[in-house]
N, C-alpha and C positions, 0 to 999 in steps of 0.2 A: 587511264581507264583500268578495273579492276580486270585481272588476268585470271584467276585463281581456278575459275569455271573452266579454262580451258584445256583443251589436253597438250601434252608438252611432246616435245622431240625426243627421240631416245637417242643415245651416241652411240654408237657404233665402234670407235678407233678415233685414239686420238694423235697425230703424227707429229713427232718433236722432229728439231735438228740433231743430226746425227754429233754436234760439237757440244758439251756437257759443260766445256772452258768457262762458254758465255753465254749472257743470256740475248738473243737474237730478236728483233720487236720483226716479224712479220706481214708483209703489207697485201699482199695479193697473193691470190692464185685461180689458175688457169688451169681447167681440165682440156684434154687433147679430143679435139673433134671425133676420132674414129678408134681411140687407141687407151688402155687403161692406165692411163697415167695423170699423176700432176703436174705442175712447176708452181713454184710458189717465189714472190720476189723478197727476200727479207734485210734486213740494215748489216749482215755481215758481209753485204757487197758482193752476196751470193744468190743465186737461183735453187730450191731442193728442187730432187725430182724424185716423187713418190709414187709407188705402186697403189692401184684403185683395188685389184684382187685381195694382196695380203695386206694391206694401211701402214704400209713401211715404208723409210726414206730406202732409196737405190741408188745415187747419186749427184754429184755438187757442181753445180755449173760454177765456177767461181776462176776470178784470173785475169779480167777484164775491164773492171771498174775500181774505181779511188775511189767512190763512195756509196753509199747504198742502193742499193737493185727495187726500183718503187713497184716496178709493173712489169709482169712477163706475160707475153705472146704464141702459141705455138702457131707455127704456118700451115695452114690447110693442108692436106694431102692432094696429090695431083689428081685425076677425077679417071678413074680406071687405072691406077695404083694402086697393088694388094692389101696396104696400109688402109685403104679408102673407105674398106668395107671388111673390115675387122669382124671374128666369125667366134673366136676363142677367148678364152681370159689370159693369153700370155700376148706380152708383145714383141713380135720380132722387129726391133730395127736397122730402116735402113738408112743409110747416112744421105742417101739423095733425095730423101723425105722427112726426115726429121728435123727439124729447124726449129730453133726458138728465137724469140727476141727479149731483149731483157732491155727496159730505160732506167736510168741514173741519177741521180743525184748530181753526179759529175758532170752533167748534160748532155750526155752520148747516149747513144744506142747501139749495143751490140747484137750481133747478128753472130749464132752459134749453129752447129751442125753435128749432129752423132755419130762419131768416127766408123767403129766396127762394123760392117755391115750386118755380121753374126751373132753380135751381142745382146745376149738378151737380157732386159733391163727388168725383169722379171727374175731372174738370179739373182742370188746374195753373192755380194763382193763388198771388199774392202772399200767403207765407204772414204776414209782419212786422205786428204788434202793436204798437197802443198801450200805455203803461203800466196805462189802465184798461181796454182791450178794446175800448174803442165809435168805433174808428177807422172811420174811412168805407167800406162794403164790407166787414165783421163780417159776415160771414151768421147768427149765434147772439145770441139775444135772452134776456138775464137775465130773466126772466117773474116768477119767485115766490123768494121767500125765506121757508125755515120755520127758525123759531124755537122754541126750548122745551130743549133741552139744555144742563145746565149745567160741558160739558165739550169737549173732542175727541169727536168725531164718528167713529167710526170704519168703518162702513159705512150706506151706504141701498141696496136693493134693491126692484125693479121686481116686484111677482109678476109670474109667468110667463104667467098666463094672464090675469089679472084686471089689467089698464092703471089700473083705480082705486082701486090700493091698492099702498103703499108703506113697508118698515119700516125703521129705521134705530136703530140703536146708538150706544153711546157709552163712554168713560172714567165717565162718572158712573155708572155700572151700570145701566143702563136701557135698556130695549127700548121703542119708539113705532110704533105702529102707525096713519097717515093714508090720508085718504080724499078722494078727490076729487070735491067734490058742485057741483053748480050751475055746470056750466060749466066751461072749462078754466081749469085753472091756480087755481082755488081748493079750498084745503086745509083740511081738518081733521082734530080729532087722535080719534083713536076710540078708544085705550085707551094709558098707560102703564103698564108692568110692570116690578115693582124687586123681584123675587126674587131676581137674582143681588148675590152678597155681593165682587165683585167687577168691573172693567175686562169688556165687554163688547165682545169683541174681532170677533166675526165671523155672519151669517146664512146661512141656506138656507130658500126656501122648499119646499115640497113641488110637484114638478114635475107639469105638468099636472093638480092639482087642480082640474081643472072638471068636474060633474055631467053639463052636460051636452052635452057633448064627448065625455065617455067611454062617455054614454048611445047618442049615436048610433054610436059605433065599436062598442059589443055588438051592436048590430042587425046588424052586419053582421060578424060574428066568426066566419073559417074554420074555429076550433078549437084558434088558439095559445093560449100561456099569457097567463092571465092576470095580473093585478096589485094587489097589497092595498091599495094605495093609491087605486084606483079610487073616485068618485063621492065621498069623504070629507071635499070641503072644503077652503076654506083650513089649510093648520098653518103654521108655524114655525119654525127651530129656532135656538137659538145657543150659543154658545160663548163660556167667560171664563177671565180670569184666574182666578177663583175653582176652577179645574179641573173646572167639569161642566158639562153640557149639558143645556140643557131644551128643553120640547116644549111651545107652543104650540097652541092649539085653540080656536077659537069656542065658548060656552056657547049652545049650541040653545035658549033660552029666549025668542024673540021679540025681542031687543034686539041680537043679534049682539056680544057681550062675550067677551072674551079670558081664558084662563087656562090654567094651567100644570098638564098633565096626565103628565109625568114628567121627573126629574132623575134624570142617571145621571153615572159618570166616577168620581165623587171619592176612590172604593176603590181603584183603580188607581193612583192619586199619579204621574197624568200630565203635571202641571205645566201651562201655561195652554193653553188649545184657540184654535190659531189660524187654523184654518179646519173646517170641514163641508160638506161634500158628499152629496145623495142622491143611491142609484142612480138612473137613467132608468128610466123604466116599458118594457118592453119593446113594439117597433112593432109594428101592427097592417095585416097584408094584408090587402086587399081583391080580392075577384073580380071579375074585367072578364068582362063577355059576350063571346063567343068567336060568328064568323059562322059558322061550322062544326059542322053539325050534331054529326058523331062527338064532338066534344069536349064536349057541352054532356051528354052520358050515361054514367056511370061504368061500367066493366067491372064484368059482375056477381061476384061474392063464389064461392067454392070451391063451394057448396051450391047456386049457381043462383038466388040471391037479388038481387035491387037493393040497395046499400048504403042506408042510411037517414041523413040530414045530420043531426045530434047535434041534441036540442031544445035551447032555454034553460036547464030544467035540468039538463040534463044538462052543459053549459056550463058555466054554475054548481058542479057538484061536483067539477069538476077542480081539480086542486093549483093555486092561485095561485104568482106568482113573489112572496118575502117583499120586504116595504117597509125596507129598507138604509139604515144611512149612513155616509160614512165620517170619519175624526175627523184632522186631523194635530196634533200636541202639542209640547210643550218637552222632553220625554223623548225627542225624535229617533225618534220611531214613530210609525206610522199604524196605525189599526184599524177593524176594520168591527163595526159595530149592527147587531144582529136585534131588528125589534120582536117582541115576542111575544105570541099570541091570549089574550084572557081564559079561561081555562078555563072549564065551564059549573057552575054552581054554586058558583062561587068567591066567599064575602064580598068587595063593594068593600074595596080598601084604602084606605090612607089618602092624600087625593092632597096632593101638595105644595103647602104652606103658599102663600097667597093673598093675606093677610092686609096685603100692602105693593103689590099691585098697585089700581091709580084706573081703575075702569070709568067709563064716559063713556056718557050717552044720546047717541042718534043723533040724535034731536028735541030736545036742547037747546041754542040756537045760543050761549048762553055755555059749553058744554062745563064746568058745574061737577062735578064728580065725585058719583058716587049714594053717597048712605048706606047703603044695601040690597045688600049682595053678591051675586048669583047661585048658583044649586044647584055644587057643583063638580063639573067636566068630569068622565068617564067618566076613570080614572087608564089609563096606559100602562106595559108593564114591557117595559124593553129591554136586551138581553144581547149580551154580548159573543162576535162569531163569530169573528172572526179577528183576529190579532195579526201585523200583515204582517212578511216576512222582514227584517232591521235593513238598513240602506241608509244610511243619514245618519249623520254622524257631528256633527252640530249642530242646534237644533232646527229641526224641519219647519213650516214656513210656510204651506204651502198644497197641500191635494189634489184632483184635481178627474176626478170620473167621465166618462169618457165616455159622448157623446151617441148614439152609433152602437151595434152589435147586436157590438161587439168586445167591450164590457165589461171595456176596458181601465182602469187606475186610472194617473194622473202626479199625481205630486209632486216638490217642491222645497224646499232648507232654505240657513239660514245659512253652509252649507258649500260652496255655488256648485252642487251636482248637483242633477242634473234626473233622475228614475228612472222608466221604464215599468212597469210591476206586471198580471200575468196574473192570472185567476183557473183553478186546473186541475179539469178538470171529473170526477167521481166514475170512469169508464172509464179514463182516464190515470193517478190515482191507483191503482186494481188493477192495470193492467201494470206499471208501473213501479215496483210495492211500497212506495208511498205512504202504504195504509192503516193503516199503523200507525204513522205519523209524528206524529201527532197535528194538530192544525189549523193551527198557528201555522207550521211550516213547509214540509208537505206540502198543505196546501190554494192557497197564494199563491206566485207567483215573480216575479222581477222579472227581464225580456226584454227591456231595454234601457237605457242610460244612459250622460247627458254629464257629464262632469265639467270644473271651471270652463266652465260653460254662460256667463256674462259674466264670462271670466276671472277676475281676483281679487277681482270682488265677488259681494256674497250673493244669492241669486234672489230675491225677494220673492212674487215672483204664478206659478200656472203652469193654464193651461187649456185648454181645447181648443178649435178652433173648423172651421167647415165653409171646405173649402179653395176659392177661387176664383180662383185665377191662372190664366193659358194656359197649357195642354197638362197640364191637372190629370186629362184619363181617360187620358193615354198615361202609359208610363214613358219612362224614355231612352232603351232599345230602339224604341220606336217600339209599344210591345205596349200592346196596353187593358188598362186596370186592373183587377183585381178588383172586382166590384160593377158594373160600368160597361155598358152598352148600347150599340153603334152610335147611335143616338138622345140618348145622352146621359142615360139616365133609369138610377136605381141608388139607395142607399140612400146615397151622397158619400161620398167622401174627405175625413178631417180632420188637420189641422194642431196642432200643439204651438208654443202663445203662451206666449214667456215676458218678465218683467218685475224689471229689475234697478238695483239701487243705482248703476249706471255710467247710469243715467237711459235707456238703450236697450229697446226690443221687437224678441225677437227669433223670429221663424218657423222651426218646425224642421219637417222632414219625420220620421214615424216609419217603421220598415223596414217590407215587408212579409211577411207568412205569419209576424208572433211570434204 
């Protein structure tokens, strides 16, 4: 499709490896939940770790691995941990919250920790490394090495909300799912699963799955939309060469066991799934007491009546926002999942073969796998909603939802472009005589894009993350941003992180009002 009309990404900073020796291909990176940093995983068998404020490397996790670093993880902050709820543009680290994980080519995963408690990774220091990493003045401590895959490695990921649980993929086809019991830094393995018939290229886990986090945000819920994905637990998801996608779920049977409650993709012959993404759950306001009497009493209603504040059920029987994901594939297209409700009196179906994944007890400290299968998981059925506008002209590498209330979608492929992607909302679609376009091109647009985003090499990674640089609520005009307060308080400004085979991260600004 012709691009030329559209408007482009500006850059911002572009972050090289601090080593000039060699040239390093870069595969991932991972911005820090609460905290202005990167990690980036690149082929010299090392992690960077770069600052979000000034767009500079700070330091080389490296010392651990015989072969290249595919994919890095940062671990959650603990939930009322000062890290948690980051306030400033510097970051202080502490070593009992800091954690990455990095997977391998070698087929391990490490598990690393931020030494100094005082250090701030926000200072310029000498960035130069030993061969092995453990030069004098390393602030990152090799802590744990998990072992058990007998291949490349190709992702571990931190749940989002749960810091003591971690899943990681591989080349051997296998999904692993660990727990961290007894302490830090010791691991175990809570379930393997080998359904896929192929290279196990990529994860997601279900964002904000916690009970009860979502419990306490209903207690206090103005009346927005809600979310299907609410209170449901850990899930899963991944992605293969095998070209489908399965879905993950705890078995509620008292032993917390893993299994695969829906495979979808393979009818499409969309060639291998190299990345997934769910939507965000949409954010939740809260009501501040107001000192002012008049505000604290609604105007009354046409008829002379007090409005009445919706009960719980009635909460309850409003349209939830659908639980989405999106897929990007070797067919150079991206596409969006709708899960969909079990109809009521609908026969279970038959849920996806089980039959090769190893449940593991939680109370067997030799981890030997049960004889005794579990009931299987309630099955899932998920359809295909959109088939976004074609953009790429090589396969798509990586799509990554936005975190903020834009509900923008970016992606990136082997072609060097970087593409923005809208979703248009039902009201747009009627004016502009959409509605009979059908989904695939009248539902999704794409409102902006760089081409050779890192010149003539391929973009690998493309994500979003919260912007933290000076004069991040002005524009160049001198005018406040969108979203922004005097105070400084708003829903942020986010940034497009990209990662490319010329080994650089590079920061783009998206326009504003697409």
């Amino acid at each position: 499709m012709s691009t030329n009309h559209l408007p482009s990404l500006t850059l911002l900073a572009t972050i090289s490896h601090p080593s000039s020796s060699a040239s390093h291909r870069a595969w991932y990176t991972s911005p820090h939940p609460t905290l202005p940093l990167l990690a980036t995983a690149t082929s010299s068998r090392s992690a960077l770790i770069s600052s979000l404020t000034t767009f500079t490397p700070l330091s080389t996790v490296s010392g651990g691995h015989k072969r290249s670093v595919r994919h890095v993880s940062w671990k959650p902050p603990i939930p009322g941990h000062p890290s948690s709820s980051a306030t400033t543009t510097t970051a202080v680290v502490d070593s009992s919250d800091t954690v990455l994980a990095t997977a391998s080519f070698d087929s391990t995963i490490g598990i690393w920790r931020h030494q100094p408690p005082s250090q701030n990774l926000d200072a310029d220091h000498d960035h130069a490394d030993g061969e092995d990493g453990e030069e004098e003045g390393d602030p990152w401590s090799f802590t744990a090495l998990l072992t058990g895959h007998s291949s490349e490695v190709k992702s571990a990921l931190f749940h989002p909300s749960n810091p003591s649980l971690l899943a990681t993929c591989s080349r051997d086809k296998s999904v692993w799912i660990w727990e961290e019991v007894s302490g830090e830094d010791d691991w175990e393995t809570v379930a393997v699963l080998e359904e896929h018939s192929g290279d196990v290229k990529c994860l997601a886990w279900l964002p904000n799955a916690d009970p009860s986090h979502n419990a306490e945000e209903q207690d206090g819920d103005d009346g927005d939309e809600g979310w299907e994905g609410e209170g449901e637990g850990e899930c899963l998801v991944s992605g293969s060469y095998d070209e489908t996608v399965r879905v993950w779920r705890v078995v509620e049977d008292g032993e917390e066991e893993w299994g695969c409650v829906a495979c979808f993709g393979e009818e499409e012959g969309m060639g291998t799934v190299w990345c997934v993404d769910f939507e965000k759950p949409p954010r939740r306001r809260r009501h501040r007491p107001s000192s002012s009497p008049s505000s604290t009493t609604p105007p009354p209603t046409h008829n002379g009546n007090q409005p009445q504040d919706p009960t719980p059920q009635q909460r309850r029987k409003r349209p939830r926002k659908p639980l989405r994901l999106a897929t990007a594939t070797h067919d150079h297209r991206i596409r969006i999942w709708r899960r969909q409700s079990q109809p009521p009196n609908k026969p279970p179906q038959q849920t996806p073969s089980s039959s090769s994944s190893h449940y593991y007890s939680k109370t067997s400290s030799k981890k030997i796998p049960s004889t005794i299968l579990p009931p299987p998981p309630e099955p899932e059925t998920w359809h295909l909603e959109a088939l976004l506008p074609p953009l790429h002209a090589c396969p798509v590498y990586a799509v990554s939802w936005s975190g903020g209330s834009s509900g923008l979608l970016a992606s990136c492929g082997g072609d060097g472009v970087v593409g923005v992607y809208r979703e248009r909302g039902f009201e747009e679609e009627e004016e502009e005589g959409g509605k009979g376009k059908g989904k695939e091109e009248g539902k999704w647009e794409v409102v902006a894009v760089i081409e050779d985003a890192h010149g003539e090499y391929e973009v690998n990674h493309v994500c979003w993350a919260s912007r933290w640089d000076q004069g991040q609520n002005v524009d160049q005009r001198g005018r406040r941003r969108k979203g922004h307060t005097e105070e400084g308080e708003g829903e942020g400004e986010e940034v497009l992180v990209t990662t490319g085979d010329d080994g650089s991260v590079r920061v783009w600004e998206v326009p504003e009002g697409i």
